[in-house]
Structures are given as C-alpha cells and as structure tokens.
C-alpha positions in Angstrom: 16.9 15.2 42.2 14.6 13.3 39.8 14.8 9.9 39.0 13.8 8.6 35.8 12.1 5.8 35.6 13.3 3.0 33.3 11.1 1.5 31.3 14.4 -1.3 30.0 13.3 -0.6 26.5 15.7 1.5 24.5 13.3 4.3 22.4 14.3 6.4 20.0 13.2 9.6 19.1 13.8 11.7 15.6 13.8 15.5 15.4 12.5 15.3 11.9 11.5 12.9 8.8 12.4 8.9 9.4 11.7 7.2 6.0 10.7 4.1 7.6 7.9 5.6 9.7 6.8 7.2 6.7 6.6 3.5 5.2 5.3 2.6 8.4 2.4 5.1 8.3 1.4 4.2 4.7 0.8 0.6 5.4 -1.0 1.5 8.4 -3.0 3.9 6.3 -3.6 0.9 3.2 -4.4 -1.4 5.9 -7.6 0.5 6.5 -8.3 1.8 3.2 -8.1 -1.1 1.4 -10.7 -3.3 3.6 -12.7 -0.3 4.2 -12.9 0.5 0.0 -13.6 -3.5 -0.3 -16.5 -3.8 2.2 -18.1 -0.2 0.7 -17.8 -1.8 -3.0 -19.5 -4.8 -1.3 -22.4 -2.8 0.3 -22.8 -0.6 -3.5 -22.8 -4.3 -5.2 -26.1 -5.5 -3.1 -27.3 -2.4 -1.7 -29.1 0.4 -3.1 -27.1 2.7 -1.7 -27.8 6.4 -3.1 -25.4 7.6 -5.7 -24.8 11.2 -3.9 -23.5 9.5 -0.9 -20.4 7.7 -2.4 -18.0 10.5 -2.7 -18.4 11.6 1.0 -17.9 7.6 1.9 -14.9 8.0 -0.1 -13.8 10.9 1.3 -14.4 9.8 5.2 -12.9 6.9 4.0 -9.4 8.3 3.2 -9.9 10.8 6.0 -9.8 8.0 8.3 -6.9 6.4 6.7 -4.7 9.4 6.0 -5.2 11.1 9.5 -4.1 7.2 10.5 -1.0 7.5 8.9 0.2 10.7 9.8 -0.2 9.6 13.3 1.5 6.4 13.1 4.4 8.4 11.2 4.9 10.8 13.9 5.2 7.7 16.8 8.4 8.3 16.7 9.2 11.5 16.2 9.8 15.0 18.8 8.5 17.9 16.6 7.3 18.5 12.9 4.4 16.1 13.3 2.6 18.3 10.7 5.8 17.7 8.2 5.6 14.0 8.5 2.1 13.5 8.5 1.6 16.2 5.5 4.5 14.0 3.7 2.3 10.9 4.1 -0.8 12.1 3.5 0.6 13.4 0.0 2.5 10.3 -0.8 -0.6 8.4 -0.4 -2.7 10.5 -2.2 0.1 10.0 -5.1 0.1 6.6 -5.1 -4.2 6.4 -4.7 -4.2 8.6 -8.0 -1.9 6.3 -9.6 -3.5 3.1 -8.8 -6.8 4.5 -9.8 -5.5 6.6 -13.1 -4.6 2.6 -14.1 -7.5 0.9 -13.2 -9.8 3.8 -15.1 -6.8 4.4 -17.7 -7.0 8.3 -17.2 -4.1 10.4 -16.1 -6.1 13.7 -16.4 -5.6 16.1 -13.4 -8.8 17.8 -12.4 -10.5 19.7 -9.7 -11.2 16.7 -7.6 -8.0 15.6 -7.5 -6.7 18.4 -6.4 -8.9 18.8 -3.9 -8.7 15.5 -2.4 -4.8 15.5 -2.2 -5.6 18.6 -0.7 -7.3 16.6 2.0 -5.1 14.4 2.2 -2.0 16.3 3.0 -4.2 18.0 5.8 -5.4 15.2 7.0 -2.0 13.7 7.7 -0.9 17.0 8.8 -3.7 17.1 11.3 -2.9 13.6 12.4 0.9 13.9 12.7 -0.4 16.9 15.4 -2.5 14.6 17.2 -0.3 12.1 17.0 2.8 15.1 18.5 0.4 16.2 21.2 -1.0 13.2 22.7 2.2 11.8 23.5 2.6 10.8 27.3 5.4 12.9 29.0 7.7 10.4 30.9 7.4 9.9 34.4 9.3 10.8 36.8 10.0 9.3 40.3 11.0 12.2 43.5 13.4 9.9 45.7 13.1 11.9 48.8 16.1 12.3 50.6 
C-alpha cells in the first residue's frame, strides 16, 4: 500500500475562487508592473526611444504581470485555474483603467480598452492554466512488504 510522504507542513487546497489569493495575485502582479512602468518611463525620459514601440512595451509589460498573477492566484487552488486567473486579470485591468482614467482625467471607453482588458483576462486565464498544470504531483513512497 502507498505511503505518503509527509512534508509536516499542513497545505491547503481550494476547489474554486479564494479571495485572498486573488489579493495575493494582484500584488504579485503590481509588484512587477509598477517597477517595470517606472524604469520604461525612465528609459522614454532619456532615451530616444521610438514612439511606435511604446504600446507593445506596454502591452508585454502587463502581459508579464497579469499572466504573473493568475499564476500566483491559482498556487493554491485544484481546478478552475482559468476562473481565477481570468478574475484577476480583469480586476487588474479594472483597477489599471481607473488609476490611469485619474491621472489623464478621461473615463471614456474605447477600442483600446477593450482590447487590452481583453488581454488581460486571457492573460491571467492562461497563467492560472500554467500555474494548474505545472503543479508537482505528490510523491509517493512503495514500503515493500
């Protein structure tokens, strides 16, 4: 019969949403976004950097940071990686719009926005999978007998 080995520290696992991973992926994800959008202002402040290659920064950029989150939201979690990660990848995009809509002062919904919260919510969806699938399977130890 199998053994399971004991790791002594108590894990636990969710079937679906856990409103503190969620938290826990959107710092996660605003711990690289923000540093990330700080340093790229930095380079655009003393660099010429070409105009048509900020939005795809920007983009790769939140990418990075949503997939990020999704995965960190789905640590903890058995199935529905894509729920929890496309969650967090729209809650971030939400509250990236709202920041931004204050700083610029304008609230107005257009094609771009759409389209990035549409990459976001995939993005998180996509890392919420990853995270789901790369999980190690627990060992087990055969006691022969």
């Amino acid at each position: 019969m199998p053994a399971r080995k004991s790791t002594g520290i108590k894990q636990e696992e969710y079937e679906g949403l856990n409103p503190l991973l969620l938290l826990k992926g959107l710092l996660a994800s605003y711990i690289i976004t923000i540093p990330a959008f700080l340093l790229f202002a930095l380079i655009l402040a003393n660099v010429d950097f070409p105009q048509r290659l900020v939005t795809p920064v920007v983009v790769v950029i939140t990418v990075i940071s949503v997939i990020t989150a999704g995965a960190v939201s789905t640590r903890g979690v058995r199935s529905k990686g894509w729920l929890n990660g496309s969650i967090v990848g729209l809650i971030y995009m939400i509250i990236l719009y709202l920041f931004s809509s204050i700083v610029f002062n304008n609230f107005a919904v257009d094609r771009n926005v759409l389209t990035m919260t549409i990459i976001g919510v995939l993005s998180g969806a996509i890392g919420g999978i990853m995270s789901i699938n790369t999980k190690k399977s627990p060992r087990y130890k055969y006691i022969d007998g």
